[in-house]
C-alpha positions as CSV (number, residue, x, y, z in Angstrom):
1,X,11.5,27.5,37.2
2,X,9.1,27.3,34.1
3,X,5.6,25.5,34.6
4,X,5.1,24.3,31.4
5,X,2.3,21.1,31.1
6,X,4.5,17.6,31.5
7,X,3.9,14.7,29.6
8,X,4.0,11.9,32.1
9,X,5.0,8.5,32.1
10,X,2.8,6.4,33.7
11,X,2.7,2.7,35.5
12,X,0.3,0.3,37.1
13,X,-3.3,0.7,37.3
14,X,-3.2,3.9,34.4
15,X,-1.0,2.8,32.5
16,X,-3.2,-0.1,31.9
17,X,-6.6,2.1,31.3
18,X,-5.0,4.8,29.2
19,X,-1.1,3.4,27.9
20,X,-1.1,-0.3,27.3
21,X,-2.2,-0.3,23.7
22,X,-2.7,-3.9,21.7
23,X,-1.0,-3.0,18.7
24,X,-0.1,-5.7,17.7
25,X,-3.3,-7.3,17.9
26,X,-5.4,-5.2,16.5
27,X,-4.7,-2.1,14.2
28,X,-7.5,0.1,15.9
29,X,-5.9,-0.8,19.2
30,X,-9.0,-2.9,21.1
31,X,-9.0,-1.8,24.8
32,X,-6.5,-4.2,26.7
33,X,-8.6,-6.7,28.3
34,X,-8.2,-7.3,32.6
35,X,-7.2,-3.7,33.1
36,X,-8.8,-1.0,35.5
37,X,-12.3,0.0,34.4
38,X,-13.7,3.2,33.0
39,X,-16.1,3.2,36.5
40,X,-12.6,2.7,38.9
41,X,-10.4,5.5,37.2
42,X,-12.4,8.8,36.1
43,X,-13.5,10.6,39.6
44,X,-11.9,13.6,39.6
45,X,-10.3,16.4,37.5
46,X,-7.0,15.5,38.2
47,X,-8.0,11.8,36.9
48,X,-8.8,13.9,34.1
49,X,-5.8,15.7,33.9
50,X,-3.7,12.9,34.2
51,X,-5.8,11.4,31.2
52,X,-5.2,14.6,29.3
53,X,-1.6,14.4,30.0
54,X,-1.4,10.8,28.0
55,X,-3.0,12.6,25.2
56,X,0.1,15.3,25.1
57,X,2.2,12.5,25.7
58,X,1.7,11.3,22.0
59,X,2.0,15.2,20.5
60,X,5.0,15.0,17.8
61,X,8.5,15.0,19.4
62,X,11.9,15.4,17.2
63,X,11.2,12.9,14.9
64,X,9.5,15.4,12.8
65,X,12.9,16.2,11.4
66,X,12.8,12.6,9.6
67,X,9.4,14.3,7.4
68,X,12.7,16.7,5.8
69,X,14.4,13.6,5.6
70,X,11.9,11.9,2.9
71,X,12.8,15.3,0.9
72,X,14.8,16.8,-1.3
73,X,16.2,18.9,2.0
74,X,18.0,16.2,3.4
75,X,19.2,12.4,3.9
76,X,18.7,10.3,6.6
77,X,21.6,7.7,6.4
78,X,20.6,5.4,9.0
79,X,17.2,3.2,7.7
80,X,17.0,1.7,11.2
81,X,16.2,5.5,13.1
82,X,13.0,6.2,10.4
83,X,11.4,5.1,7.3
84,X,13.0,8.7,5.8
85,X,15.5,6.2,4.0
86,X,13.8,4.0,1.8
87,X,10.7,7.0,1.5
88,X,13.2,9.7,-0.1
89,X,14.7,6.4,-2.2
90,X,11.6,5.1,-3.6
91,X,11.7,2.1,-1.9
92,X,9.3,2.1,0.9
93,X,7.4,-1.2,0.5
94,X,4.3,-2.4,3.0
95,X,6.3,-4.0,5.5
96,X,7.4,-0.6,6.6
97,X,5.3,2.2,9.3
98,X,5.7,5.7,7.7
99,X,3.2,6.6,10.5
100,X,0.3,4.9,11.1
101,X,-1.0,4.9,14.6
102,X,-4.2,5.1,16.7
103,X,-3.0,5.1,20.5
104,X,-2.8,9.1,20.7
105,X,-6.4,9.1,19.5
106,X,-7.6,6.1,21.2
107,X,-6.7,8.0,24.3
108,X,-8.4,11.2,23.2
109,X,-11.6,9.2,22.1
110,X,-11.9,7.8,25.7
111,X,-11.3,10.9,27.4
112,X,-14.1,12.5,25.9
113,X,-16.3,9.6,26.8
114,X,-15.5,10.0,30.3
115,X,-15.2,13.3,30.9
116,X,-18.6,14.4,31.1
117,X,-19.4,11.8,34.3
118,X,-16.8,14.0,36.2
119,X,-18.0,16.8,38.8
120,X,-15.8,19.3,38.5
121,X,-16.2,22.8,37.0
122,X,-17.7,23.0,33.9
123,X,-15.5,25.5,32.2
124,X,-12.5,23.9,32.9
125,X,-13.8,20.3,31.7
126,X,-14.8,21.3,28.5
127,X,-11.5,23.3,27.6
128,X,-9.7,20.1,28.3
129,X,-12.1,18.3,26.0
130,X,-11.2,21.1,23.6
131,X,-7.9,20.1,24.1
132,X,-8.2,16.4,23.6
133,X,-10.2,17.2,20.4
134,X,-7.6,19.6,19.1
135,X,-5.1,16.6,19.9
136,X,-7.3,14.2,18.2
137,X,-7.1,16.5,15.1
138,X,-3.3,16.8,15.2
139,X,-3.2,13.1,15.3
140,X,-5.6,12.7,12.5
141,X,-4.2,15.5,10.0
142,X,-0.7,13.6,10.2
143,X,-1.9,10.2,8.9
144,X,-4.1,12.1,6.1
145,X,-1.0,13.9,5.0
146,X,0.9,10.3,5.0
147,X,-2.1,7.8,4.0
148,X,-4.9,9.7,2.5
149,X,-8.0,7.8,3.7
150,X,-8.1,6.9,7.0
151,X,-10.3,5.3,9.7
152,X,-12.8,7.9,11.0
153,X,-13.1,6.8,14.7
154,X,-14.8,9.0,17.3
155,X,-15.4,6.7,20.0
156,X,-13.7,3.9,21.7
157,X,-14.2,0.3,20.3
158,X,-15.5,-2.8,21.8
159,X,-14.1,-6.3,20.6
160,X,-15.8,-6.7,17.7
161,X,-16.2,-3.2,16.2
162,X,-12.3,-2.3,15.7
163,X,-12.0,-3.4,11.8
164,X,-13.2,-0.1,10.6
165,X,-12.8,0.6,6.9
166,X,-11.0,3.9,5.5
167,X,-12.7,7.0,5.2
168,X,-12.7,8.4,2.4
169,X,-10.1,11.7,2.9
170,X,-12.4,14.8,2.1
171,X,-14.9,13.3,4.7
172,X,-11.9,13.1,7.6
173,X,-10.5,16.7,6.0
174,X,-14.2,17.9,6.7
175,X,-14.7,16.5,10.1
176,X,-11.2,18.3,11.5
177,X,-12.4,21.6,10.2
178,X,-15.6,21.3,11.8
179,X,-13.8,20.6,14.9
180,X,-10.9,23.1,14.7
181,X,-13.9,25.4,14.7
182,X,-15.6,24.4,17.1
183,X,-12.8,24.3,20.0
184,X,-11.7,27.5,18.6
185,X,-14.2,29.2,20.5
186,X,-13.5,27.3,23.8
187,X,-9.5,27.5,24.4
188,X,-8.2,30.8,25.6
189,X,-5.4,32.8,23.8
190,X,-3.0,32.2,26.7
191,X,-2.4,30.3,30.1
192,X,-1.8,32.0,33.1
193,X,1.0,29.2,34.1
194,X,-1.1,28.0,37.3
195,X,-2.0,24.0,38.5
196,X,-4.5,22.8,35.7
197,X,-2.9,26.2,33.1
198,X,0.4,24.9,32.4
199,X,2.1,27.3,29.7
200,X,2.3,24.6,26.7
201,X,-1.5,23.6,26.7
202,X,-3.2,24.2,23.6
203,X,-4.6,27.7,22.8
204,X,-7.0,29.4,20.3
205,X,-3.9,30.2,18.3
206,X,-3.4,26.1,17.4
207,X,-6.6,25.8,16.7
208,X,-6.5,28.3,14.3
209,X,-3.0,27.9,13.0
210,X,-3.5,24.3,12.4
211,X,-6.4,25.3,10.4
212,X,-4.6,27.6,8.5
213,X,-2.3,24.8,7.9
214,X,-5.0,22.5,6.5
215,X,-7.0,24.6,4.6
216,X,-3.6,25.8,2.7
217,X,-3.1,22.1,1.7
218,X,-6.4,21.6,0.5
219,X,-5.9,24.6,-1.8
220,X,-2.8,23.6,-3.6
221,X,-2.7,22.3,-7.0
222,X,-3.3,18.8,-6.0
223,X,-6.5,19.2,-4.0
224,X,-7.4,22.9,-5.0
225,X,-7.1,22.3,-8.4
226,X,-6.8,26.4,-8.9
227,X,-10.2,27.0,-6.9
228,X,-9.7,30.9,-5.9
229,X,-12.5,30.1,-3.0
230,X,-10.3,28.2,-1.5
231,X,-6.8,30.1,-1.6
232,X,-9.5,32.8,0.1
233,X,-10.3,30.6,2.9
234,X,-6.9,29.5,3.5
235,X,-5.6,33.5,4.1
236,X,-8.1,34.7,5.6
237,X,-7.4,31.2,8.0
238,X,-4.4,33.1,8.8
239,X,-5.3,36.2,8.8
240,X,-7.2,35.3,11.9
241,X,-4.4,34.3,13.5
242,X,-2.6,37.7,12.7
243,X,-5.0,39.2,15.1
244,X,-3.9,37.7,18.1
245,X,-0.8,39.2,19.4
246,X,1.6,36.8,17.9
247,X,5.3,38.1,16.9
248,X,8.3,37.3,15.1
249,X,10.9,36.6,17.7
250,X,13.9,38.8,17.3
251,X,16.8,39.3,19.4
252,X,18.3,43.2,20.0
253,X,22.1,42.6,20.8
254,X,24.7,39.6,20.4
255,X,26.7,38.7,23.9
256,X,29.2,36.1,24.8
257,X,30.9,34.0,22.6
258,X,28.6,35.0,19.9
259,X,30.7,37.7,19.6
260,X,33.7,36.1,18.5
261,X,32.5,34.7,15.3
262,X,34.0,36.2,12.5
263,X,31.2,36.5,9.5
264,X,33.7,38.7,8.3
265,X,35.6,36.4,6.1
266,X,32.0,35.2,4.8
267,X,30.0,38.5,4.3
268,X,31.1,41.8,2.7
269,X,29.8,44.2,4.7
270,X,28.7,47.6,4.3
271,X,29.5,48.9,7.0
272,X,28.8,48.4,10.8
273,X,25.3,49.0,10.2
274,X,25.3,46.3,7.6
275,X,27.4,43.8,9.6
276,X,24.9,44.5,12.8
277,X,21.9,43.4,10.2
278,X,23.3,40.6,9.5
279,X,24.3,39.2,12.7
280,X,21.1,39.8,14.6
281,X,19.2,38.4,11.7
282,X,21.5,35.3,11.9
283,X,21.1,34.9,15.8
284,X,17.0,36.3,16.0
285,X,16.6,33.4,13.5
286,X,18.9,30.7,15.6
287,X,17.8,31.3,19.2
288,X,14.7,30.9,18.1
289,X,14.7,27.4,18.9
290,X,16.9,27.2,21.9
291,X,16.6,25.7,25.4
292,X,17.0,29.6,26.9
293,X,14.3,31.6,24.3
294,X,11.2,28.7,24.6
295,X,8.0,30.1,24.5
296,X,8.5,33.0,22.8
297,X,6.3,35.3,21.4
298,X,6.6,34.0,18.1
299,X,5.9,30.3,19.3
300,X,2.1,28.9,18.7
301,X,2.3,25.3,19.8
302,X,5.3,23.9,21.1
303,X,6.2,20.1,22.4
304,X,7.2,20.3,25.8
305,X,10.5,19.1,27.5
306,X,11.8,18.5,31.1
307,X,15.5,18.3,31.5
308,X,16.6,15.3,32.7
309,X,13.6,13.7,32.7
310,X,12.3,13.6,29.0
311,X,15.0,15.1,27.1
312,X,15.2,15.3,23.6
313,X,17.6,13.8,20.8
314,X,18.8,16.8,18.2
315,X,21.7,17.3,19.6
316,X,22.6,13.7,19.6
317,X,21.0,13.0,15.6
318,X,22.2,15.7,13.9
319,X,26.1,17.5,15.1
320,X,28.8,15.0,13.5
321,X,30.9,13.1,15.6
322,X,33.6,14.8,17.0
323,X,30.4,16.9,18.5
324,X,29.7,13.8,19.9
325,X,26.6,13.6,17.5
326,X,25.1,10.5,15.0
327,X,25.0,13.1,11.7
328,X,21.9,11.2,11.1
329,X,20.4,13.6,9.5
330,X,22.3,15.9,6.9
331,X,21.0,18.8,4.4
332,X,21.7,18.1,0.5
333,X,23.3,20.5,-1.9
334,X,20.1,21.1,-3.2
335,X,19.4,22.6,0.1
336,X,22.3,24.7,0.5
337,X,21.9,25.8,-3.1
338,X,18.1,27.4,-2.0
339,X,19.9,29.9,0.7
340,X,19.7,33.3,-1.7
341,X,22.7,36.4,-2.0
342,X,22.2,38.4,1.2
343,X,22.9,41.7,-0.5
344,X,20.9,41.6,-3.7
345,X,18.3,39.6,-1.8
346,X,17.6,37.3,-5.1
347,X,19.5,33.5,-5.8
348,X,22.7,32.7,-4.8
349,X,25.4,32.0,-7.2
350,X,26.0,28.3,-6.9
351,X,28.5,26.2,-8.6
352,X,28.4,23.7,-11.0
353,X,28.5,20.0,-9.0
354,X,31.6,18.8,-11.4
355,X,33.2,22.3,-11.0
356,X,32.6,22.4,-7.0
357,X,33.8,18.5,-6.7
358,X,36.9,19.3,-8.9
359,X,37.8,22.7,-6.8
360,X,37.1,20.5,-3.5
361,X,39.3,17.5,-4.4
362,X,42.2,20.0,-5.5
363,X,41.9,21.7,-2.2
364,X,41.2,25.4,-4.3
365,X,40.3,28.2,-1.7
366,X,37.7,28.8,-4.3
367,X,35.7,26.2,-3.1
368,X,34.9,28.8,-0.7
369,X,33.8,31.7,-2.5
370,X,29.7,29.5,-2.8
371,X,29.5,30.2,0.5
372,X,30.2,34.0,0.5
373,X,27.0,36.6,1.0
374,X,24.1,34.1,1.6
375,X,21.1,34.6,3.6
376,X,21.7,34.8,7.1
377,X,19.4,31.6,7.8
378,X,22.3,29.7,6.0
379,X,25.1,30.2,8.1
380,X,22.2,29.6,11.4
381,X,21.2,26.3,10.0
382,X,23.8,25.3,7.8
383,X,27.3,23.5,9.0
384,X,30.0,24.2,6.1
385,X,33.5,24.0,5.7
386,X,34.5,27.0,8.1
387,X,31.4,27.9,9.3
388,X,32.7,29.3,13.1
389,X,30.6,28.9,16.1
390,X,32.0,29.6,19.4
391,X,29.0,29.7,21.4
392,X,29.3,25.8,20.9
393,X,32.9,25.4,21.4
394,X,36.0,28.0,21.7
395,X,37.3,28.3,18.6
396,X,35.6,25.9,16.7
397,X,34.9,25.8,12.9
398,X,33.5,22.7,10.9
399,X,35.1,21.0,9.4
400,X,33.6,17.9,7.2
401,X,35.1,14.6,8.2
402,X,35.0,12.6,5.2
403,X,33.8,8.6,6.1
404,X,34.1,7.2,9.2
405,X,31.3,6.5,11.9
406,X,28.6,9.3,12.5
407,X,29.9,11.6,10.3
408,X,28.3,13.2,7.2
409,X,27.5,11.3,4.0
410,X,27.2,15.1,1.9
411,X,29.5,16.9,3.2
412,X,27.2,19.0,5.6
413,X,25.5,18.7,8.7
414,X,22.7,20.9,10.3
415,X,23.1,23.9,13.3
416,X,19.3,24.3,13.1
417,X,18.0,22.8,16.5
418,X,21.1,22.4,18.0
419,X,21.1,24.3,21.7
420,X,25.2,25.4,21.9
421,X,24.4,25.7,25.5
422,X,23.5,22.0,26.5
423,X,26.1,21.1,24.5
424,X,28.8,23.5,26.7
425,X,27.1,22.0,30.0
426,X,27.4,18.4,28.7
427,X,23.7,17.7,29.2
428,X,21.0,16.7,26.9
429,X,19.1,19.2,25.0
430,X,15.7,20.1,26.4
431,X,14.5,22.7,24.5
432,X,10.8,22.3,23.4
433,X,10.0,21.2,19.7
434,X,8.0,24.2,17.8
435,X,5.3,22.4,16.0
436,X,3.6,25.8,14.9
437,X,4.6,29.3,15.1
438,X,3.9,32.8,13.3
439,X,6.5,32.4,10.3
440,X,4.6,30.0,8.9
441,X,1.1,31.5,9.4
442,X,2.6,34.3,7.7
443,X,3.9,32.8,4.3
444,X,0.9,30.5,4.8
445,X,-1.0,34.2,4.1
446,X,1.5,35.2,1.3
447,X,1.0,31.9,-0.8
448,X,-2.8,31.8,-0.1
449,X,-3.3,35.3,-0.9
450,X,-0.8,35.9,-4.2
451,X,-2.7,32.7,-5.2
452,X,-6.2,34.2,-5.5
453,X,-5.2,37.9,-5.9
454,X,-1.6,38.0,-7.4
455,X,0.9,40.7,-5.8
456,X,-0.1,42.7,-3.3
457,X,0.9,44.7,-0.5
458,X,-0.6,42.5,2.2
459,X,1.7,39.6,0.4
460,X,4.7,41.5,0.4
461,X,4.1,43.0,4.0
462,X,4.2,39.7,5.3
463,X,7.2,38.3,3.1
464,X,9.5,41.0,4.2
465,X,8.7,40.4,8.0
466,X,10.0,36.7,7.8
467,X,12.7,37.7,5.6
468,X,13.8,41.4,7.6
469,X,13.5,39.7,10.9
470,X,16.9,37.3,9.3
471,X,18.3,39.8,8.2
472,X,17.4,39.8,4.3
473,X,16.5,42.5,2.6
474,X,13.0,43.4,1.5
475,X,11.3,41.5,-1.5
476,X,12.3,43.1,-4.8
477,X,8.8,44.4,-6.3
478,X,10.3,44.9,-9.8
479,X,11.2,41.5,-9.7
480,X,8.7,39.6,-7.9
481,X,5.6,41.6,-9.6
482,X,3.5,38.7,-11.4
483,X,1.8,35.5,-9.3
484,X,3.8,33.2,-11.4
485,X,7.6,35.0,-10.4
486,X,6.3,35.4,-6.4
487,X,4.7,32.1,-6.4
488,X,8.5,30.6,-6.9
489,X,9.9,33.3,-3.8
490,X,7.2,32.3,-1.8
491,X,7.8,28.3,-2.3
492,X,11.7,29.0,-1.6
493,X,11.1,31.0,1.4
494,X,9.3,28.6,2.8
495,X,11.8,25.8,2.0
496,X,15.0,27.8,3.9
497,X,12.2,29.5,6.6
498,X,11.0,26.0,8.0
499,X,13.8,23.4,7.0
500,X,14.0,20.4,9.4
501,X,10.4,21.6,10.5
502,X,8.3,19.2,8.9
503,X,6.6,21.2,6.1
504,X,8.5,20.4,3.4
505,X,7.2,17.0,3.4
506,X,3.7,18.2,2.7
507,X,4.9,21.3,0.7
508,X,6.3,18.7,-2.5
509,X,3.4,17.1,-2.6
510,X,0.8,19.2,-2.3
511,X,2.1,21.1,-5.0
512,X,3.2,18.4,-7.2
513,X,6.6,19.2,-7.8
514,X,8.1,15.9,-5.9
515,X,8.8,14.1,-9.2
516,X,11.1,16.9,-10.7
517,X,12.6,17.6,-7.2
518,X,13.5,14.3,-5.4
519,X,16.5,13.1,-7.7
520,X,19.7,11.5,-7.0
521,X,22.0,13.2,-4.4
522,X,25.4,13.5,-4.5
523,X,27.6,15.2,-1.9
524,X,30.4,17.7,-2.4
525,X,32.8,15.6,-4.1
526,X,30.1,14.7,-6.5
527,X,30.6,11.4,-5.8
528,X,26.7,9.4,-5.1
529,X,25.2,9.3,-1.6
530,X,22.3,8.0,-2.4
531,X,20.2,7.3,-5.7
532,X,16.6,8.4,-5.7
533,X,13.8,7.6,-8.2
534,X,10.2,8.9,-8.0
535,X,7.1,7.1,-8.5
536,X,3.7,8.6,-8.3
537,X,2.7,6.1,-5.9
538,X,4.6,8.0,-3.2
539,X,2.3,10.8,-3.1
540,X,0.5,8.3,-0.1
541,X,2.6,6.2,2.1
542,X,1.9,2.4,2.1
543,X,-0.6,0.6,4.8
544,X,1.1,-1.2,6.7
545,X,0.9,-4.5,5.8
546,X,0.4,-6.0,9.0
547,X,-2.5,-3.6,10.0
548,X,-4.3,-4.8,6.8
549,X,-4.0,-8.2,7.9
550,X,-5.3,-7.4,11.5
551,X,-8.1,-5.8,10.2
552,X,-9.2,-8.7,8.2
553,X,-10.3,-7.4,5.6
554,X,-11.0,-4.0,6.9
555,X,-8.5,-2.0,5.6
556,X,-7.6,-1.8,1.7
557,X,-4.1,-0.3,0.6
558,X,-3.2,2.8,-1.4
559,X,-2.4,2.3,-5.2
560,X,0.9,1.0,-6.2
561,X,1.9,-1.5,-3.1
């Protein structure tokens, strides 16, 4: 059995001194008023624990695939399941939450306050106030990625104190570093999986990556505004985190019903040798994020599940239905049209949208021939017309189910997070939620460094490691051999690399290319699925109306709503 750190659910006298939030009293969520006290609850370290536990218990769960939804990468059909809807069509107005919250750092903010009145070993107290303040920082970073300025609040609030103004976003940006720093130097590389070092906590690795993460936003166009200091500080970020033992997960030999898919049809192979490639780069890059690989050595934080008892929903929101799934979240064409040619390693040859509608509607076999020789990535996260997966289901091969309830409105759906296996046992999936791993601290170290220093080995070393270990070939330096021509590669790879992972949300904005990418989508039929129209304003989500009126006067909005 795993030991992994559980996120529990708690009642009664905790629940009311660390869960009951007043939300929808107060936006900075006042303390809830005839509760157990600070003095009653925090006695021991497993109080503390407990308390640290409801700090994890708000760490991002699946809805992160909704952030891909607000992008060109996918839509999100159903407006009731996520604000992705009206975000990706420009219609977002105040009434809605894109994300605004305060309850995981409320409960961060009052473990820290506590903490220190706790006898208990010293070492082990202040790693789980690194913890909490790593949490804190995760919390925070998410709302300045959706909101810009936010409330800066360290401590817990009185009745009284809670209408806190906006800080101004470099201040926040500043204060996160600072701590990602600090608590670096506190959390330990790895957990040993005892009582109190769960497998799952938070390590120096987070800490590190997340700052990686951060400091690569802050260089991009919009906040960098082409300062080589920081590109610099970004790479070398993750070039810190290159030193700690982390790998790309890879898997040495197919089994089962993997076997019987037939990629033959899809790929011209080679040889063996070739066909080999291709299908270990295609399961390496798949397994990744299933139920039976988590915790791999490529994994840096992950959000931890218990089957049974706190399952979670991809396999439900994104198979279609006759997978018994909600398709409520579906990749666009523009999407599928970023998965290169696995043999030449450059662009695929995609098809006109009138020419692939036409060839579609007249049932043409051609329609087929897009979907020859693409990166192995696209057949592992992509569901097409004939794409076969028997580790799901003997025999099966999608096939798009056009209207109807659940199914897809473009044509596709996603394989990406889907476990095969709790689907074949009739269970819920369970597999843990990667929220940082080494593929991205490794194209965060290819952008950061081609920005400042153009083409260099390092950059290419690190690109041909994501792309090898799915089976692409290497980067092609007679191509890709000015900052301008890598820049694009790098931007791509990271678009098919991390789909449905949350990045690309960040990604479009930070480098200012949302108004030219989020346009109309149609599906494979060319016929509309949903218009989209761009306004500037949609670089920040909208404060929620109702928080503003809360705060009486406390909170201002962002530009445009």
């Amino acid at each position: 059995m795993k030991r992994s750190i559980k996120y529990f659910t708690y009642t009664g006298a905790l629940a009311g001194l660390l869960l009951t939030t007043s939300c929808k009293e107060d936006f900075l969520e006042r303390p809830p008023q005839d509760q157990i006290s600070d003095v009653t609850f925090w006695k021991t370290k497993e109080d503390l624990s407990k308390a640290l536990n409801a700090v994890y218990s708000e760490l991002t769960r699946e809805e992160i695939i909704y952030d891909d939804g607000s992008t060109d990468n996918a839509y999100a059909q159903y407006p009731w399941e996520s604000t992705a809807t009206v975000v990706s069509a420009g219609t977002i107005n105040t009434n809605s939450n894109a994300g605004w919250g305060y309850t995981g750092i409320r409960r961060a903010n009052q473990l820290l306050e506590n903490a220190d009145n706790i006898e208990m070993d010293a070492e082990l107290r202040d790693r789980f106030k690194a913890e909490a303040r790593f949490l804190r920082t995760w919390f925070y970073w998410d709302m300045v990625v959706k909101f810009g300025d936010v409330p800066l609040v360290t401590s817990t609030l009185s009745a009284g104190e809670e209408n806190v103004p906006r800080t101004p976003r470099a201040e926040v940006v500043n204060f996160l570093l600072t701590e990602l720093n600090e608590i670096a130097g506190v959390l330990p590389l790895r957990y040993a999986g005892s009582d109190f070092y769960e497998k799952g906590r938070i390590t120096k690795g987070a800490a590190l990556a997340l700052k990686a993460r951060i400091l690569l936003n802050e260089a991009s166009p919009r906040f960098g505004k082409g300062d080589a200091a920081k590109w610099k500080a970004a790479a070398d970020a993750a070039q810190e985190v290159m030193g700690l033992g982390y790998t790309l997960f890879k898997v040495n030999e197919e089994s089962g019903k993997d076997l019987e898919d037939d990629y033959a049809q899809w790929v011209t192979f080679a040889n063996e040798e070739d066909e080999k490639n291709f299908r270990l780069g295609l399961r390496s890059y798949e397994k990744l994020f299933h139920q039976q690989y988590e915790g791999n050595s490529e994994v840096i934080l992950d959000r931890q599940f218990i089957m049974q008892v706190d399952p979670q929903w991809n396999n439900t929101y994104l198979p279609p239905s006759v997978l018994d799934g909600w398709s409520s979240l579906t990749p666009t064409q523009d999407l599928v049209n970023a998965y290169g040619n696995y043999q030449t390693g450059g662009p695929a040859n995609v098809l006109n949208a009138e020419v692939r509608g036409q060839l579609y509607l007249n049932n043409d076999p051609a329609f087929a021939n897009e979907y020859k020789n693409r990166d192995p990535r696209f057949y592992a996260s992509i569901l097409f017309n004939g794409n076969p997966w028997n580790a799901l289901e003997d025999g099966y091969k999608f096939t798009w189910q056009v209207g109807g309830s659940n199914n897809s409105q473009t044509g596709y759906n996603f394989r990406k997070l889907v476990d095969p296996q709790a689907y074949r046992e009739n269970i819920d999936n369970h597999a843990n939620i990667i929220l940082l791993r080494y593929a991205e601290v490794l194209l965060t170290f290819a952008e950061a460094t081609n920005e400042y220093s153009g083409p260099t080995a390092p950059v290419y070393e690190a690109l041909n490691a994501v792309r090898e270990r799915a089976g692409m070939p290497p980067v092609d330096e007679t191509v890709y051999n000015s900052k301008e021509s890598l820049r694009e590669l790098i931007r791509n790879e990271r678009r098919i690399e991390l789909a449905l992972e949350g990045q690309r949300y960040m990604d479009i904005r930070r480098w200012e290319i949302a108004p030219n990418v989020m346009g109309t989508i149609y599906d494979v039929r060319n016929k509309l699925v949903q218009a989209r129209t761009w306004y500037d304003k949609l670089y920040l989500m909208p404060v929620p109306q109702g928080q503003i009126d809360l705060s009486k006067g406390g909170l201002s909005q962002n530009e445009g709503y």
